[in-house]
C-alpha positions as CSV (number, residue, x, y, z in Angstrom):
1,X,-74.1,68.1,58.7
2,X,-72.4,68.2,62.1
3,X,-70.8,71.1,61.5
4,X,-74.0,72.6,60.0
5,X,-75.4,71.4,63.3
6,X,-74.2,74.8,65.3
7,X,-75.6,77.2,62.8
8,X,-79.0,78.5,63.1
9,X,-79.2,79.4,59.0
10,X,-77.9,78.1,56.3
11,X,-75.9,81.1,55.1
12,X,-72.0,81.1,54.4
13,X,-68.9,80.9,55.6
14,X,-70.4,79.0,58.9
15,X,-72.8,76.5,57.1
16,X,-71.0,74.1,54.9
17,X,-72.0,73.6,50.8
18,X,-71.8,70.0,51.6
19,X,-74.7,68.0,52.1
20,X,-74.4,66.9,48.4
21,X,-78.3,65.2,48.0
22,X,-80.1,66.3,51.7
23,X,-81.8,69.5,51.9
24,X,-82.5,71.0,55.2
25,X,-86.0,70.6,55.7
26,X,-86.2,71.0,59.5
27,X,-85.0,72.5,62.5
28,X,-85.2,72.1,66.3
29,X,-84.5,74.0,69.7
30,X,-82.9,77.2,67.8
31,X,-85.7,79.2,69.8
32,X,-84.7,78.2,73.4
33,X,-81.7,77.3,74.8
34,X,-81.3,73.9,74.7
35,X,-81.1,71.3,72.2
36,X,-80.6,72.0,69.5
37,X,-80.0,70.7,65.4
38,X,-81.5,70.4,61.8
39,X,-83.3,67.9,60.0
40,X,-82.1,66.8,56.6
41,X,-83.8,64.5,53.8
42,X,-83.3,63.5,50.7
43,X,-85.3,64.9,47.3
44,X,-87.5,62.0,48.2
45,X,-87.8,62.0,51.9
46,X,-86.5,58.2,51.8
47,X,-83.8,58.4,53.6
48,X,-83.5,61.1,56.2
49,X,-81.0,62.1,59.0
50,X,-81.2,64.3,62.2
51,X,-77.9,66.2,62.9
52,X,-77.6,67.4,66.6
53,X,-75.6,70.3,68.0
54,X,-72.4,69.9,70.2
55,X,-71.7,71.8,73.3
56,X,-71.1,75.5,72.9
57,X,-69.1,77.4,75.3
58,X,-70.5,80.9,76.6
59,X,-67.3,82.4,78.1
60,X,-69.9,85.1,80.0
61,X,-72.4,82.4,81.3
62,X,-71.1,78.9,80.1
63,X,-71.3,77.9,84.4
64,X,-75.3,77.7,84.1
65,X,-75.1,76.6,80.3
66,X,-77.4,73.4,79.5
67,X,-74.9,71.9,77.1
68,X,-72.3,71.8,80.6
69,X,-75.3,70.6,83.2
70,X,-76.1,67.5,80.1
71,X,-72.6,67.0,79.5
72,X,-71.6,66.6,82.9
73,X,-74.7,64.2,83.6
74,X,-74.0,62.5,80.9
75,X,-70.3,62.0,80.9
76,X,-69.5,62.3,84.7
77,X,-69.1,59.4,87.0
78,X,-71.2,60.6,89.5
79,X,-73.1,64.4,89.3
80,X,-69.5,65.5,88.5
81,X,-69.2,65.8,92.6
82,X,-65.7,63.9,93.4
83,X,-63.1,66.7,92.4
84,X,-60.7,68.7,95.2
85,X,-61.3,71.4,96.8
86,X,-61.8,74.4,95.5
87,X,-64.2,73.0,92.4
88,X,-63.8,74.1,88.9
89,X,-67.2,73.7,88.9
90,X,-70.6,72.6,91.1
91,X,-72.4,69.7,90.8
92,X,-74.9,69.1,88.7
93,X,-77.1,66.5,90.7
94,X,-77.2,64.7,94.4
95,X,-76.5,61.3,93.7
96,X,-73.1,60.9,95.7
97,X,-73.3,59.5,98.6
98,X,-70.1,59.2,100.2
99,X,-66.4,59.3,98.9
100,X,-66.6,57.6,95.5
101,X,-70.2,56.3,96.4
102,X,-73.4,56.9,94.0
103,X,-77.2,56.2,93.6
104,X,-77.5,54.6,90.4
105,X,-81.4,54.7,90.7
106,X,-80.6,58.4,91.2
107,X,-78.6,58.9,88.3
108,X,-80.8,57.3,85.8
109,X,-83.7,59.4,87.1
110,X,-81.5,62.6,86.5
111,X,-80.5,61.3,83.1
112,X,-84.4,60.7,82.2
113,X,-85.9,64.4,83.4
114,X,-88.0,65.6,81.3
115,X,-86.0,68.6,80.3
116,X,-82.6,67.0,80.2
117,X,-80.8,66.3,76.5
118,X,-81.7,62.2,76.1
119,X,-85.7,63.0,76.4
120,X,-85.6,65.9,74.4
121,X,-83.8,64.0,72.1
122,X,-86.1,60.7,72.2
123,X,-89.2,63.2,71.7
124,X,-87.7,65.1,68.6
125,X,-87.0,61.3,66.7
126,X,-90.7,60.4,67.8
127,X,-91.7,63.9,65.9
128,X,-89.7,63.1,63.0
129,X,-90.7,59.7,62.4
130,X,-94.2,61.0,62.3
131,X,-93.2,63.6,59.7
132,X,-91.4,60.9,57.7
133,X,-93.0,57.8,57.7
134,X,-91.7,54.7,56.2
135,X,-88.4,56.7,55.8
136,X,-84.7,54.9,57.0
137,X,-83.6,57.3,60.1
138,X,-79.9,58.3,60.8
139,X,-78.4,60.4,63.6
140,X,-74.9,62.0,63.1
141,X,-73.8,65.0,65.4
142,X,-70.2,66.1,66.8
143,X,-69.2,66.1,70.4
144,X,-72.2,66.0,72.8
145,X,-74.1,65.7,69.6
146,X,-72.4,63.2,68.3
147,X,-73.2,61.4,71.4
148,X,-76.8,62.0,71.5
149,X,-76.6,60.8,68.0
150,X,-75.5,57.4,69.2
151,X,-78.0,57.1,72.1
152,X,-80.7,58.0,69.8
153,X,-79.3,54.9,67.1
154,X,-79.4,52.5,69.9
155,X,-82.9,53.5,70.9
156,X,-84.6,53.5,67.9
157,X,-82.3,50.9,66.7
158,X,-81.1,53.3,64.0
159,X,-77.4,53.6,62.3
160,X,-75.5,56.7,63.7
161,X,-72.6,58.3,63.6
162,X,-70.7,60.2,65.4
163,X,-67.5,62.8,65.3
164,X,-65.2,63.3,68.3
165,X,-68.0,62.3,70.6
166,X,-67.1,61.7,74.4
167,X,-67.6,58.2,75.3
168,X,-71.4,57.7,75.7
169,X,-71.6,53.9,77.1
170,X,-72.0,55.1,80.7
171,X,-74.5,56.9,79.7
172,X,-76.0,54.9,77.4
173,X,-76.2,51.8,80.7
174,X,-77.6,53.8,83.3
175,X,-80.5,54.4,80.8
176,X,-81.0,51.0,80.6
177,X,-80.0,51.1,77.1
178,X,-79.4,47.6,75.4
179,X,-76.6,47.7,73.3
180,X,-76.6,45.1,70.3
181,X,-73.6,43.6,69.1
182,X,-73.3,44.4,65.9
183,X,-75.1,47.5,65.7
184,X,-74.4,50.2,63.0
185,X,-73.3,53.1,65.8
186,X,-70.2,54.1,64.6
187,X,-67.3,56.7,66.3
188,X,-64.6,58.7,64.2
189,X,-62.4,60.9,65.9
190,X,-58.3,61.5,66.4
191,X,-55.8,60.1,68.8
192,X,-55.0,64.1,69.8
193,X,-58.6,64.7,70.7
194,X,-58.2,64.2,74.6
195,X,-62.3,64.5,74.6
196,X,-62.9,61.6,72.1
197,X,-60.1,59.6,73.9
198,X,-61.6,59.6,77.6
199,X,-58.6,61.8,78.4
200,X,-59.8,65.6,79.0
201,X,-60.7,64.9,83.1
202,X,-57.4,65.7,84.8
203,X,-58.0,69.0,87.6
204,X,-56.0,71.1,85.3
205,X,-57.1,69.5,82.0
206,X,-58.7,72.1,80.0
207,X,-61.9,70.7,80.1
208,X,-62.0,70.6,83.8
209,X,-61.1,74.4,84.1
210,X,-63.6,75.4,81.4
211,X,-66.6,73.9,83.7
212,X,-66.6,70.3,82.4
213,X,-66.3,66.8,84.0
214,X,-65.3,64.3,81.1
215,X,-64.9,61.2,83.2
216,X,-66.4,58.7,81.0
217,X,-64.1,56.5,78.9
218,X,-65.8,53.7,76.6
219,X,-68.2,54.1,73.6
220,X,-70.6,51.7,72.5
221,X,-70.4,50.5,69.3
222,X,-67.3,50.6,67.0
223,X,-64.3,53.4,67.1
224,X,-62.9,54.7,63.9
225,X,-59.5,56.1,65.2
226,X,-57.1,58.4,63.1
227,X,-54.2,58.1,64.6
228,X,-53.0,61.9,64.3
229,X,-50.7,61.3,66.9
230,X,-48.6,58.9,65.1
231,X,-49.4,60.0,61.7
232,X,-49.0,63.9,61.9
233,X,-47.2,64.4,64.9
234,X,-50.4,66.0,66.9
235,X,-50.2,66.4,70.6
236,X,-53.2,66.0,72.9
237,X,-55.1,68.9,72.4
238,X,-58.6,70.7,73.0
239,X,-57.7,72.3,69.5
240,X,-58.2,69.1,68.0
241,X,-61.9,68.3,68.8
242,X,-63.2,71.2,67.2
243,X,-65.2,70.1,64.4
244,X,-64.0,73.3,61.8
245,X,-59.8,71.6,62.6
246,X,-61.1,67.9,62.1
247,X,-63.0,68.2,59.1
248,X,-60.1,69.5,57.0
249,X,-56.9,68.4,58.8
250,X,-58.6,64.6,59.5
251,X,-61.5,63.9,57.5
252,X,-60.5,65.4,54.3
253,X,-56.8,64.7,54.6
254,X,-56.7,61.3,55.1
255,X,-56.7,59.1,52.0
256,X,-58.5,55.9,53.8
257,X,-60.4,55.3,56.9
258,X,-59.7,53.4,59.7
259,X,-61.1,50.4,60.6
260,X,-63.7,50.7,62.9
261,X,-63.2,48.1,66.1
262,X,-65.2,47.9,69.0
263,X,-63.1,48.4,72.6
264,X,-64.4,45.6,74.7
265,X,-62.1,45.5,77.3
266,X,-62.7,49.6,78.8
267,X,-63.8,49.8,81.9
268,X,-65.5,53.4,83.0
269,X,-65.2,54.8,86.4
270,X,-63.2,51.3,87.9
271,X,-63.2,53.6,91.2
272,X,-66.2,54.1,92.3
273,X,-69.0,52.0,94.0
274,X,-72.9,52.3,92.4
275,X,-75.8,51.1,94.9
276,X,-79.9,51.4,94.3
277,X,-80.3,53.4,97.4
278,X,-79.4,56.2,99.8
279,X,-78.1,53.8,102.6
């Protein structure tokens, strides 16, 4: 379903055979140009789950691209604003006040515009719990889907799931989110993904010259490392978030998952100082 996430039909060889029980019996954002995913259910619409899109990259226009402006809101310490000179990229809000000082109250009011990702996403659960009342709600989604997916589970209080998400729990605090303890909000992904490991934000890192400011490093809930590092001899790699290299070489080649621990000691953006007002 997350792979099925960043195809508009489901027509081989891009849509996976593989949602063995769910049907697609929805869709959402496929005629704009943001948000965007399908909605699957079961033959009796008990149990159903909403599968958002990760980023795409538009090598002729990915600078104004939506999925980049969310991800960097999302994922960024501060408006993605504290890089040297020249930028890979502009900011994508004007909370920074000073050297490695930021308006929270400024960031969550970013983070909750109207047209950004998180309230798009809120107001397509709120449509599909009307469509499916009485029916148990999952999110899954890969990358900045799989992340949305995990700020959607936490609230609605839903299970979620995501693949080779970045860490959402910076995000997930300056909405004010409360994050339960033991909540089902689950993250699988690889040692050699640097995106899923917090590690894709260095000024030459490949995210950073594609247009992307990755700061973030914790994730709510409980990670579910492969450790393809150790286990296959993988190297840090961009290759090794995309969703069509981990589904065959991770998910479907490992004989066992991991156990799935939560990180309690990570610490995001240690650096910087976060005040309630311009002064």
């Amino acid at each position: 379903m997350t792979s099925d996430a960043y195809t508009f039909e489901p027509s081989p060889p891009d849509w996976l055979n593989s949602t063995i029980g769910f049907n697609r019996s929805g869709s959402f954002g496929w005629e704009g140009d943001g948000l965007r995913g399908h909605v699957f259910a079961d033959k009796m619409n008990e149990t159903v789950i909403v599968a958002f899109k990760g980023t795409s990259v538009d090598p002729a226009n990915h600078w104004k691209s939506k999925d980049r402006l969310n991800d960097n809101l999302l994922f960024s310490c501060c408006c993605a604003t504290q890089r040297p000179d020249p930028y890979w990229y502009g900011r994508v809000c004007d909370c920074r006040t000073d050297s490695f000082q930021c308006n929270s109250t400024c960031l969550t009011q970013e983070l909750t515009q109207e047209d950004r990702y998180y309230s798009t996403a809120v107001a397509i659960m709120r449509n599909v719990s009307t469509w499916y009342p009485g029916a148990s709600l999952w999110t899954v989604g890969h990358s900045l889907g799989g992340s949305l997916a995990s700020l959607m589970g936490i609230t609605f209080n839903i299970p979620s799931v995501s693949i080779e998400a970045p860490p959402q729990k910076l995000a997930a605090e300056r909405l004010g989110l409360t994050i339960p303890p033991y909540s089902a909000d689950y993250h699988i992904g690889n040692t050699a993904d640097p995106v899923y490991m917090g590690a894709c934000n260095g000024y030459f890192s490949s995210c950073s010259v594609a247009g992307f400011a990755f700061e973030s490093q914790c994730h709510t809930g409980k990670r579910c490392v492969y450790d393809t590092v150790q286990d296959k001899g993988w190297r840090l790699s961009i290759t090794n978030h995309r969703i069509n290299v981990v589904i065959p070489q991770v998910l479907e080649a490992y004989n066992s998952t991991p156990v799935c621990e939560a990180d309690d000691e990570c610490v995001d953006c240690y650096n910087w100082n976060f005040h309630n007002d311009r002064h």
